[in-house]
N, C-alpha and C positions, 0 to 999 in steps of 0.2 A: 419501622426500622430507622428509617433518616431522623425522626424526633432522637433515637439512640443514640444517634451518632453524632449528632448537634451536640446532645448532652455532652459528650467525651468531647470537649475541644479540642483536645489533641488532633485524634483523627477527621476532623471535619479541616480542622486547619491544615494538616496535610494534605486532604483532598483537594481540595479548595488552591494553593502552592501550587500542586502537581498540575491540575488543571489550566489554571495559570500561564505555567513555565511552558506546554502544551499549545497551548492557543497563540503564545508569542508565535509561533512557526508559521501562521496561518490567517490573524485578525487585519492585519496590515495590507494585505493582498487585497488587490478588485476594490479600492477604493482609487477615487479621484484627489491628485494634487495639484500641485502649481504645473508640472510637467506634465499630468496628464494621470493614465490610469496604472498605479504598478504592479509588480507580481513580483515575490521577494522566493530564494530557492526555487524547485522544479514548478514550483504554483504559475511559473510561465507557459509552460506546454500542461501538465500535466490537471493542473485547477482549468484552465483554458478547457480541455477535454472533453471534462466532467458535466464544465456547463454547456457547452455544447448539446451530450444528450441527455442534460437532462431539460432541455429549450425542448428538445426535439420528441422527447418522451413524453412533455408536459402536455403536449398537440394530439396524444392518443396515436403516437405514429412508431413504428421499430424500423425505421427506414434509418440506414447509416448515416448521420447527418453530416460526415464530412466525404460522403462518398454518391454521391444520387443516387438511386435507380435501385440496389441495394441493400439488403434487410440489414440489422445487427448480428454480427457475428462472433461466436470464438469470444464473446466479453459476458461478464458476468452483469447485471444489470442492476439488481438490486440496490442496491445503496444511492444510486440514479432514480429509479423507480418511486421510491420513499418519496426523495426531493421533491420529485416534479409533481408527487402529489399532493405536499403542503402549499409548494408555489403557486399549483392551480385552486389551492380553497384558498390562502391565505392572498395571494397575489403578491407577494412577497419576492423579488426578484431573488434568479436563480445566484446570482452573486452572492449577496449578503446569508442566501441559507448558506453557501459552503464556503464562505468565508469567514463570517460574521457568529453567524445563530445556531449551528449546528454541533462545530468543533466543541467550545468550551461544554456544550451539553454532553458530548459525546464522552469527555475527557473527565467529567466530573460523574457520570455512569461507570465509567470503567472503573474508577476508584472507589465507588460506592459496592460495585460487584465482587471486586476483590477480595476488598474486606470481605464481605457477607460469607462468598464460600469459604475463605481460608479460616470464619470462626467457625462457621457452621462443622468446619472438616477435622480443624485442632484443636477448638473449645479454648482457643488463646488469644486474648486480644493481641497482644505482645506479639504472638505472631505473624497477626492479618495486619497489623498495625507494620510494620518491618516490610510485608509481602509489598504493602501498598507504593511504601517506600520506592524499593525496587523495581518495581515494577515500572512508578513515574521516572525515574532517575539512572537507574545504573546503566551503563555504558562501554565501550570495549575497552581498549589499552591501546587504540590508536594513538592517543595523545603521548603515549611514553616515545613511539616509534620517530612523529613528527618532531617532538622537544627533543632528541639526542640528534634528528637530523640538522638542527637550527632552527625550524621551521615556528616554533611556537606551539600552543595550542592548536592540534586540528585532530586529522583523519580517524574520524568519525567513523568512515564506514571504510576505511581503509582495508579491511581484508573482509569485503563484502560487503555487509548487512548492515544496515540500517540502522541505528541504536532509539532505544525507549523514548528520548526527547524528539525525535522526528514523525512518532506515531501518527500525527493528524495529517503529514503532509500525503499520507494512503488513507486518506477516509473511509474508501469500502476496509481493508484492514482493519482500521479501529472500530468502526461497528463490527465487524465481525466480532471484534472481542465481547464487545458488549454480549450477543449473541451467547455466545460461548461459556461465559460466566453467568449467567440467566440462566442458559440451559444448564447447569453446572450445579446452582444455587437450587434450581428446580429439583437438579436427582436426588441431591443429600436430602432436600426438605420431604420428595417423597419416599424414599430409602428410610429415615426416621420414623417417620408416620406407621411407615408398613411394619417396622419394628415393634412401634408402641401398641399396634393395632387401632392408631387415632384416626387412620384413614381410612374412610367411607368404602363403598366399593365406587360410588360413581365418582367420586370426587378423586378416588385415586385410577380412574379409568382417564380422568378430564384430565387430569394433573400428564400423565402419559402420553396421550394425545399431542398434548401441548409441547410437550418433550419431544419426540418426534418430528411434530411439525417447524420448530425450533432448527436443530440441528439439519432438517432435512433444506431448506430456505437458504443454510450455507455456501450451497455450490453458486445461487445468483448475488450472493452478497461478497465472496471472494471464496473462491475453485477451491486456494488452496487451503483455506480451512474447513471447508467441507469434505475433501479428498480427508484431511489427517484427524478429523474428526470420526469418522466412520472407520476408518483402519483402527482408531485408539479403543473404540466403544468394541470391535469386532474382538479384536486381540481381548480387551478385558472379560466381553465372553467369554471366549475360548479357556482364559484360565477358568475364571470363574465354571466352567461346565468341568473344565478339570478336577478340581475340587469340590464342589458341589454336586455336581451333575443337577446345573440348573441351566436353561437354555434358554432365560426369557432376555436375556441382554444381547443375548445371539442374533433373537428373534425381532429384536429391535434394531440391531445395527443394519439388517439387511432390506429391513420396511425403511428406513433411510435412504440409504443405496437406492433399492427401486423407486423410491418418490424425489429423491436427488436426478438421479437418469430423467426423468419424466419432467422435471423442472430445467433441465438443462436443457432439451429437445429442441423449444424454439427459437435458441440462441445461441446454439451451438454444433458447427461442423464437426461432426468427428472425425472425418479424413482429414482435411485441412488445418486442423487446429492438433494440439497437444503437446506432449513431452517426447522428445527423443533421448534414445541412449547416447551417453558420452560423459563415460567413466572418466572422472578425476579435472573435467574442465574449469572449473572454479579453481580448485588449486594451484593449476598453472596459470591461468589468469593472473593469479594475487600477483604471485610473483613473477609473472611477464610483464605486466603492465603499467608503465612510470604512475599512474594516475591511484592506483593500489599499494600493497606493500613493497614490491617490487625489488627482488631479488637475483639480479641475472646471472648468477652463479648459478643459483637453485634453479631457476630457468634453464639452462644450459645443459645442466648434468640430469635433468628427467629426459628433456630430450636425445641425450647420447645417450644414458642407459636404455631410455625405451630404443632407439635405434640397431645397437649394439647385442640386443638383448639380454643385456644384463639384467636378470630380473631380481636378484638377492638383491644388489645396490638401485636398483627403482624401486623396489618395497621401503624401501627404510628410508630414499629420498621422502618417497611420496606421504610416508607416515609422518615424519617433523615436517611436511611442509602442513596435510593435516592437524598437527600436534599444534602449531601458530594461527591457525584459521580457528582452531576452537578456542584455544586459552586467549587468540588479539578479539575475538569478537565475544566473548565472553567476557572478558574486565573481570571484575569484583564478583561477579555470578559464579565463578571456580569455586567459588567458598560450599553451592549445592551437591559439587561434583563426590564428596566424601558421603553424603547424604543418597546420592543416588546410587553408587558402588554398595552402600549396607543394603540398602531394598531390593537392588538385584541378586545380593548372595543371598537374602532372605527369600525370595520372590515366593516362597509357598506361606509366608506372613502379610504380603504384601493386599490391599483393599484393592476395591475396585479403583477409586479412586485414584491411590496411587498407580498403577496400571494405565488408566485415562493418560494421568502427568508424562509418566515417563514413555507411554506409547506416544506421543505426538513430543517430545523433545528427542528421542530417539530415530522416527521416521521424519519427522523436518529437517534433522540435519543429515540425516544417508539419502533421503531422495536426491539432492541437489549437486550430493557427491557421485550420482550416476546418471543423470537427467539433465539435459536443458529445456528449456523452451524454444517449440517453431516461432520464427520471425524475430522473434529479439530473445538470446542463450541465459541475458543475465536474469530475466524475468523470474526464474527457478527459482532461486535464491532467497523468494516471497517465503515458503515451506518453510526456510529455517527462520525465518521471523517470529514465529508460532513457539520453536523452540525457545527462544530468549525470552520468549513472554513465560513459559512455565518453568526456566529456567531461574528469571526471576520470583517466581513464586516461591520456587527452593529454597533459593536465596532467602526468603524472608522467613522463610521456618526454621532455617539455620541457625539465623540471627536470631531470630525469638525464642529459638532454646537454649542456646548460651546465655542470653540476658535473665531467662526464666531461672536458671543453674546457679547463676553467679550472683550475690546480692552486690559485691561490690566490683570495680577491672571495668564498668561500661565504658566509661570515660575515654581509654584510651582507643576501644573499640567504634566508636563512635568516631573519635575525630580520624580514625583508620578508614573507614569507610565513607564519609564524609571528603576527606582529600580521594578518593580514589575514583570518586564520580563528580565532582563540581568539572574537573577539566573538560570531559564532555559535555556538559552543559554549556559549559563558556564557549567551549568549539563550534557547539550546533549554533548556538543562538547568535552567531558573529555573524551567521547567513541571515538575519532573519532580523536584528536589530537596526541597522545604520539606515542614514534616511532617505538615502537611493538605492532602490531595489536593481538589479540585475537585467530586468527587462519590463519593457511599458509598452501602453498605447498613447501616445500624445494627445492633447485636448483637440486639434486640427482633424485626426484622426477619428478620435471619436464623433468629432460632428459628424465625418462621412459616413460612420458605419451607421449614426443614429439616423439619417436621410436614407439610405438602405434600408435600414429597419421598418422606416413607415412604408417602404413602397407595399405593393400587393405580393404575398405571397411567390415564388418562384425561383429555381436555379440559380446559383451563382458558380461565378468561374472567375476562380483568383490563379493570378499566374504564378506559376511553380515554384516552390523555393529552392533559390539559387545560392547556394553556400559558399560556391568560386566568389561571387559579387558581395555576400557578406563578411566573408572573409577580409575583404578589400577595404570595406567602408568602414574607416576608424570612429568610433564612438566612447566617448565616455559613458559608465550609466548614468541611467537607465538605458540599453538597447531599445530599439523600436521591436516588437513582436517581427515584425515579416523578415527582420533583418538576426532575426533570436536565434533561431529553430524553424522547423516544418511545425508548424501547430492548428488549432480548429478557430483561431481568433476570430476570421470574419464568421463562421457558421454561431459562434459561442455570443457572441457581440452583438448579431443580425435577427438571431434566432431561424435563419433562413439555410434550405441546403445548401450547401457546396457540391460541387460538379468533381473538385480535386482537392482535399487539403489535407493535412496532417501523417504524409511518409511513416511517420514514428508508428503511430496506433493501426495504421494501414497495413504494416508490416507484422506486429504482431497480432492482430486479426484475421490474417489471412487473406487477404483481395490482393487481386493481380493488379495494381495501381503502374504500374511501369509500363505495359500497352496502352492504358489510358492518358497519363504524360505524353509517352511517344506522340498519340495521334492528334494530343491536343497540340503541341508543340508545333507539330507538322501542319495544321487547320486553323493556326489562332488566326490567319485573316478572310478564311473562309467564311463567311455570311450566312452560305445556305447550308453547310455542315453543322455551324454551330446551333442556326434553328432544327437542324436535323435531329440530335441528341439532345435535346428540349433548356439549351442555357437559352435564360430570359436577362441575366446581366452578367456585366465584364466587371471585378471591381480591381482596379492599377493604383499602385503607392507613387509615390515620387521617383524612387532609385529603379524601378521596373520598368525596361525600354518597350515599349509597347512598339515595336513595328506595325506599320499600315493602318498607324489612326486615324489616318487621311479615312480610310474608308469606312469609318464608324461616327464621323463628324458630325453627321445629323444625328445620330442616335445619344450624343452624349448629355445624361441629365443631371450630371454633378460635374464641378471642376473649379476646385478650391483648395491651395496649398499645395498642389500637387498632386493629389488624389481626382482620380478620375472614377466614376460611375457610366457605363453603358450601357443601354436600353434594348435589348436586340429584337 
C-alpha cells in the first residue's frame, strides 16, 4: 500500500506536509541549548509527565512516580507503556522517543490510515486525498473572533478544543487514532472479504480477533476513545440487528466492553476516578471565562434565567451559546454538517460504517455537554476531539464529491478552503516556533538533576510548588520549570520517585496529595519523620527558602548554583 501511495506524489506529499506541520508542536521540546533544556506549549508540564512514567514504567514498576508509596491510578497507560518498552530494548532515552522519534511516526501513520479507510470506504481517491487534508489541517474559527478583537491571529482553542495542528502535543490521543483507523481499515478489509467469499474461515476468525483486540487496548491508550468507540460499534449493532437481524457486531462490541473493564482493573479506581454529571459546564465556561470566548452578557443572562427560572429564555440562551461552540470549533468542518443531516434523515440507508462516524461525532460532543471530569472538569472535553477527527473526515468526502461533480469551479474552492485553515496553523505554530520556549531547565540545573540521577536508587522530596513566590519572581523566557507549574521534572529528569510533585495530574488522578503537603510542610525539618516515611533525598532550587538547613549540613551532597542536594 505505501509503494501506492509513493507512486501518487500527491498524497505522499501531503502526508509527508501534514506530518511536518505536526511534529513542529513537538521536535523542539527536551532538547539542550545555550540556556539549558526547553519545552515549547504544555510540553512543560504535560511532555515532563509522560516522561516521568514512562522512566518509571521502563523499571518494571506501576508505582506512581510522582507520588511514592502509591500504584498508578485513574490514568490510562498505554501509550507510556509502548515507550518505556522501546527505551528499554533500544536504550534510547525517554526524551527523544516522545519528542524526537515517535511524533513525526505517529503523524505520518495517521495520514497513511486515513487515506487507506476513506478509499477503501468511498473507492475515491479525491476523497481520502481531501479527508487527509482535513484531518492534518482544519481548524476552528477562533481566529475570526481574536482578528475582530485586535488581537491577530490566535484562539485556537478558544471555545474549547483543541484543533488538528495541536494533535501530537496528546500523544496517547494521536496513537489512539492510529488505533482507530487500523481497526477501521481492518473492518472494511474484512467486511469485503466476507462479501467476496475471499476470506478463509481462519484467517477471517484471525482478522476478528485482531479487531477486538485492537479496539479493546483503547481504554489504556486513551479512556475516551475507547469509551466512544464501543458505544459507536454498540449503536451500529443495534441498527444493524434492526435491519438485518444480525447480532454479530453486537456480539463484538460487548466482548470489547468486557475485555476493556478487565484492561482497565489494574489502573483504574472506579469510585475515585470518572465523570460527573454537570449539564451545560463547558458552555458557560466559554463564555465566562476572559481566557475563552468570553461573553459576559451571555454569562450573565444563563445565570439570571437559570436563577429566575426562566426556562423558555435559558433554552434558547443555552442553544446559541451551543450553536457557537459547535460552528467556533468546527471552522471549515460545517461544510460535513449538510452531509450528515442527509444520513440521518436516510439512517435506514445508512452502512455500518457510517453509523461508527456519526455515533462517536454525535456521542463526543453530547458527552461533554453533560459530564465533566473528577479532579480537573475541562479534562471532558477530550470525547469531542474524536469528534473533529470524524468530523474532518466528512469534511473530506464533501469536498471530494464536489471536486468529483464539478470538472471545472475547483479553483475558487480551493483557495476558499485554503484561507479558512492557514490562520490556524499560523496561530498554533506561533507557540511552538520562536527560539525561546516558555519554560526550561537551565544547564546549572541539569547538572544537579544529572548528580541525582547517578546517586542509588530512592525517594526524593522536592519542596512544594509555591505559585504565591512564582508569581513574584519576574522572568523573561524561558521560565525555570519549578518556577512554571507544579510538574514531574525532577521524578522525569532523575528517573527517581518523588515523595510529592505534580498538584496538576495528582489531582486529576485522584490521591489525596493535600494531607500529604500539609505534613510535609509541617515536618520539613523533622529528621526522624522524614526517615520515617522512607525520603532518602531533599532536592531545593535557589528561590526555595529551605528553613533549618543548619540541621541537614552534614548531610548535604550537592551545592552548586544554588541547588542544593540532601542525603538523609
Amino acid at each position: 500500500m505505501l509503494n501506492k501511495i509513493i507512486k501518487n506524489w500527491y498524497i505522499f506529499s501531503l502526508i509527508l506536509m501534514g506530518s511536518l506541520a505536526w511534529t513542529l508542536t513537538m521536535v523542539k521540546s527536551g532538547l539542550v541549548y545555550n540556556y539549558g533544556m526547553g519545552f515549547w506549549g504544555p510540553n512543560g508540564h504535560d511532555g515532563i509527565w509522560h516522561i516521568s512514567v514512562i522512566n518509571s514504567l521502563a523499571k518494571g514498576s506501576l508505582q506512581m512516580p510522582v507520588f511514592a508509596g502509591e500504584s498508578i491510578k485513574n490514568y490510562h497507560i498505554g501509550y507510556d507503556i509502548l515507550l518505556a518498552v522501546i527505551h528499554k530494548i533500544t536504550n534510547i532515552s525517554a526524551n527523544n522517543l516522545y519528542f524526537q522519534i515517535i511524533p513525526p511516526i505517529t503523524a505520518f501513520l495517521i495520514g497513511l490510515l486515513v487515506y487507506r479507510f476513506v478509499f477503501l470506504w468511498r473507492s475515491s481517491r479525491i476523497q481520502a486525498f481531501c479527508a487527509v487534508f482535513f484531518v492534518y489541517f482544519s481548524g476552528s474559527f477562533g481566529w475570526i473572533a481574536t482578528l475582530m478583537r485586535g488581537e491577530g491571529f490566535g484562539g485556537e482553542s478558544l471555545f474549547w478544543a483543541q484543533q488538528s495542528l495541536s494533535t501530537l502535543i496528546n500523544p496517547p490521543f494521536a496513537f489512539s487514532l492510529t488505533i482507530i483507523f487500523l481497526g477501521l481499515n481492518l473492518y472494511i478489509s474484512t467486511t469485503e472479504n466476507d462479501s467476496k467469499k475471499e476470506n478463509g474461515k481462519n484467517a477471517g476468525r484471525l482478522r476478528n480477533i485482531l479487531l477486538i483486540l485492537l479496539f479493546s487496548v483503547l481504554v489504556q491508550i486513551k479512556i475516551y476513545a475507547g469509551i466512544l468507540i464501543i458505544i459507536a460499534l454498540l449503536t451500529a449493532g443495534i441498527l444493524e440487528y434492526l435491519k438485518n437481524r444480525r447480532t454479530v457486531l453486537i456480539k463484538k462490541s460487548l466482548i470489547i466492553a468486557l475485555l476493556s473493564v478487565i484492561l482497565l482493573l489494574p489502573t483504574y479506581d472506579f469510585l475515585s476516578g470518572g465523570l460527573v454529571f454537570k449539564p451545560f459546564w463547558f458552555l458557560e465556561s466559554m463564555v465566562a471565562t476572559p481566557d475563552r470566548f468570553y461573553w459576559p452578557k451571555m454569562a450573565s443572562a444563563l445565570a439570571n434565567y437559570r436563577l429566575a427560572g426562566n426556562f423558555i429564555k435559558l433554552f434558547f440562551a443555552y442553544g446559541m451559546t451551543f450553536f457557537i461552540f459547535i460552528i467556533g470549533n468546527a471552522g471549515i468542518r460545517i461544510s460535513a454538517f449538510p452531509w450528515i443531516f442527509k444520513k440521518i434523515i436516510n439512517y435506514k440507508k445508512m452502512d455500518t460504517v457510517d453509523t461508527i462516524i456519526l455515533s462517536v461525532i454525535f456521542f463526543g460532543t453530547f458527552i461533554p455537554m453533560f459530564f465533566i471530569q473528577k479532579g480537573n472538569s475541562w479534562n471532558a472535553i477530550q470525547f469531542f476531539y474524536y469528534s473533529l477527527v470524524f468530523l474532518s473526515v466528512a469534511s473530506g468526502v464533501v469536498a471530494g464529491e464536489y471536486f468529483e461533480k464539478r470538472k471545472r469551479g475547483w479553483g475558487g474552492i480551493i483557495l476558499l478552503i485554503t484561507l479558512l485553515t492557514i490562520p490556524t496553523t499560523i496561530a498554533t505554530l506561533r507557540h511552538y516556533l520562536p527560539s525561546r520556549p516558555p519554560s526550561m531547565t537551565s544547564n546549572e540545573e541539569l547538572s544537579a538533576l544529572k548528580f541525582l540521577k547517578d546517586q542509588p536508587d530512592g525517594i526524593v522530596l522536592t519542596m512544594p510548588f509555591d505559585k504565591n513566590l512564582a508569581d513574584k519572581e519576574i522572568y523573561n523566557p524561558p521560565r525555570p520549570l519549578y518556577l512554571y507549574e507544579s510538574t514531574a521534572y525532577v521524578s522525569a529528569l532523575t528517573g527517581k520517585l518523588t515523595y510529592f510533585e505534580d498538584e496538576v495530574n495528582l489531582d486529576i488522578t485522584g490521591y489525596n496529595w493535600k494531607d500529604r503537603k500539609e505534613e510535609i510542610l509541617k515536618n520539613i525539618t523533622n529528621l526522624a519523620y522524614l526517615k520515617h516515611i522512607g525520603i532518602d533525598y531533599i532536592y531545593v532550587t535557589p528561590t526555595q527558602k529551605f528553613v533549618g538547613i543548619n540541621i541537614f549540613e552534614g548531610n548535604i551532597i550537592y551545592n552548586d548554583n544554588g541547588y542544593l542536594i540532601i542525603k538523609i
